[in-house]
C-alpha positions as CSV (number, residue, x, y, z in Angstrom):
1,X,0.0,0.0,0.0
2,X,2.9,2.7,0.5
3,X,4.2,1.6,-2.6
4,X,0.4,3.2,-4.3
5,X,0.5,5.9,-2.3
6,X,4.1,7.0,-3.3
7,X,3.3,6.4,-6.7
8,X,0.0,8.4,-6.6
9,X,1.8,11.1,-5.1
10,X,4.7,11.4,-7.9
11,X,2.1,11.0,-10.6
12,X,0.1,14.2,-8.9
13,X,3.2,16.2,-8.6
14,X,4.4,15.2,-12.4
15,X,0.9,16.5,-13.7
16,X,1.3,19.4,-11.5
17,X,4.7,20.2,-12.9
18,X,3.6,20.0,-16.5
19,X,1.0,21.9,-16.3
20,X,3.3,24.7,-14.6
21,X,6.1,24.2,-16.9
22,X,4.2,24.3,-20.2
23,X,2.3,28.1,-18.9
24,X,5.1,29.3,-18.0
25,X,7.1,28.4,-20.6
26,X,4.6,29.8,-23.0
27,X,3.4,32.7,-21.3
28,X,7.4,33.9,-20.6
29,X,8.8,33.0,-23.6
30,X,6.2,31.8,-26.4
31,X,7.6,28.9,-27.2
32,X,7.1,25.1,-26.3
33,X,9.4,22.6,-25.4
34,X,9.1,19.0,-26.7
35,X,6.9,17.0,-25.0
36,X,5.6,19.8,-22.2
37,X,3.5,22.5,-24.2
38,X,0.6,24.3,-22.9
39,X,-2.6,22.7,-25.0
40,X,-3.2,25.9,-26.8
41,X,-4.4,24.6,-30.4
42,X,-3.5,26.5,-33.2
43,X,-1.4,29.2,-30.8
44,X,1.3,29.7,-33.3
45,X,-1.1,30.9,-36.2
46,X,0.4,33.8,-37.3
47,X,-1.4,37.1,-36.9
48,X,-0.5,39.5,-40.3
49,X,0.9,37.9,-43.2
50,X,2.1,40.2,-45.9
51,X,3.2,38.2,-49.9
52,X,2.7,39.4,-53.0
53,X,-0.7,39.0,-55.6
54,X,-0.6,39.3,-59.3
55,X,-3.5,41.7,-60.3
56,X,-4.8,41.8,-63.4
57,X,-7.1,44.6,-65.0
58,X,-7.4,44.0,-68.7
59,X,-7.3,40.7,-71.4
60,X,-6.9,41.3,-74.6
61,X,-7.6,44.5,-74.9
62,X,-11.0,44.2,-72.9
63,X,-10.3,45.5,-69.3
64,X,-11.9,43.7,-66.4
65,X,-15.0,45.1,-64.4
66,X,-12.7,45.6,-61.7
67,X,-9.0,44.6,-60.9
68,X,-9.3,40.6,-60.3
69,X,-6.3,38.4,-58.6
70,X,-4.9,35.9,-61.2
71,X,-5.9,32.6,-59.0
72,X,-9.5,34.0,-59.6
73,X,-9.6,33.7,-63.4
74,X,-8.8,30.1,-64.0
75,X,-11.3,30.1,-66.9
76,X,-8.4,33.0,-68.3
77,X,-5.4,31.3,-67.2
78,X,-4.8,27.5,-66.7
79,X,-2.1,27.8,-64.2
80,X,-3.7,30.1,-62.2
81,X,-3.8,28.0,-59.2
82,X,-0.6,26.5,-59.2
83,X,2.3,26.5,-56.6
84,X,4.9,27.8,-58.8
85,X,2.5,31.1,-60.2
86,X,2.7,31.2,-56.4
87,X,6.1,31.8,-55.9
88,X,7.0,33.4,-59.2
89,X,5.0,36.0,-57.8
90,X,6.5,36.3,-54.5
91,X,10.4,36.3,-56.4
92,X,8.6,39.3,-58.9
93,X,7.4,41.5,-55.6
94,X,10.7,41.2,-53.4
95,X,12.8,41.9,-56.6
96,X,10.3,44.8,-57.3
97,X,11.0,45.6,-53.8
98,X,14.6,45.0,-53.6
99,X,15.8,47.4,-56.9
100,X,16.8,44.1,-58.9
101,X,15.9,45.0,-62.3
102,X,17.6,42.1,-63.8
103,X,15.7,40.0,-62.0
104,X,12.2,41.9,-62.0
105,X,12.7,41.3,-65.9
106,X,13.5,37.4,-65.5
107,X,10.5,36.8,-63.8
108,X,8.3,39.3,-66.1
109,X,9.3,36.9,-69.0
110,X,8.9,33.6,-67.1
111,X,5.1,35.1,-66.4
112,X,4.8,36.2,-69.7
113,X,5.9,33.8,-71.7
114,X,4.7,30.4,-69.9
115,X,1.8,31.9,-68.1
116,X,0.1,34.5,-70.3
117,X,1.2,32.4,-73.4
118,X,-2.2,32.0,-74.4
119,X,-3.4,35.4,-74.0
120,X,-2.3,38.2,-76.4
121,X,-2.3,41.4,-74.4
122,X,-2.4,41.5,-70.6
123,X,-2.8,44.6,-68.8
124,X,-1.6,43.7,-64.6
125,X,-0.2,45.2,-61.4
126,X,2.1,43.8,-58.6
127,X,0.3,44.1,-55.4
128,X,1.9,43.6,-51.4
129,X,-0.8,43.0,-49.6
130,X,-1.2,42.3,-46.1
131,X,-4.1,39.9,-44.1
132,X,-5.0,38.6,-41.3
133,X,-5.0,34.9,-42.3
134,X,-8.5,33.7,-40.4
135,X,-10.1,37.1,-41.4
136,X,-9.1,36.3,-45.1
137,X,-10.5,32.7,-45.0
138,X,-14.5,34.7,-43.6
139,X,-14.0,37.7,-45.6
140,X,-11.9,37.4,-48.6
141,X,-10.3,40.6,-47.6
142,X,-7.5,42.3,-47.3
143,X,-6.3,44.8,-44.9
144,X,-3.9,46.8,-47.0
145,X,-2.7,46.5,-50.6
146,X,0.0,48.7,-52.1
147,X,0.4,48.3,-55.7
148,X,3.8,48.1,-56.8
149,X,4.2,48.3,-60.3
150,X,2.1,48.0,-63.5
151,X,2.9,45.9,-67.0
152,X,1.3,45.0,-70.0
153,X,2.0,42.3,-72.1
154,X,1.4,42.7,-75.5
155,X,2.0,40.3,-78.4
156,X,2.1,42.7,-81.5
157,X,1.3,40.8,-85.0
């Protein structure tokens, strides 16, 4: 019986120190340690996220009723909704952002040539935006967008 009652006790004070060690470690520091964490679900959802969108206002010739994001015109462009768009995009806004000229024109040509191949003209805008992920998901909005820089892409005959 004092063998139950020992281990009954050391159970009760291992709970006991988890439970303190996982708060504090969180609340202090925001951070968990591996196995001892605090049970917060989701508590390292990040609050504002800020990338880059691809914008487009005009396709051949015929401009849009108002500026539309490219992964919301599949019917438009095929690889609207693909990963690498995705991060095209993202290397086109930091170069934008960075002064790389170079490589702002690199990336202009991969989009152009690969992803607007079968649309003549093009008329679209590099956007930084910024959201709050969860908001985004309810909404569909965004709670700042700063355009960048405008291009068309025109295939003269």
């Amino acid at each position: 019986m004092p063998y139950y009652n020992t281990q009954k006790k050391l159970i009760a004070i291992v709970v006991v120190m988890y439970f303190i060690i996982g708060n504090f470690t969180w609340g202090t520091f925001r951070l968990e340690i591996y196995p001892i964490f605090a049970w917060e679900l989701f508590s390292l959802v990040p609050n504002l996220e800020t990338d880059f969108g691809l914008q487009i206002n005009a396709v051949n010739n015929v401009a849009l009723d108002s500026p539309t994001y490219i992964q919301d015109l599949p019917d438009e462009f095929s690889e609207a909704n693909s990963i690498i768009v995705y991060f095209v995009i993202q290397n086109l806004g930091k170069a934008i952002e960075s002064g790389k000229q170079d490589k702002v024109q690199e990336y202009r040509d991969q989009i152009e040539s690969i992803y607007f191949s079968s649309q003549k003209q093009v008329d679209y805008e590099i956007i930084k935006r910024s959201y709050y992920p969860r908001d985004r998901w309810y909404t569909g909005e965004y709670e700042e967008e700063v355009r960048l820089s405008q291009y068309d892409k025109s295939d003269i005959e």
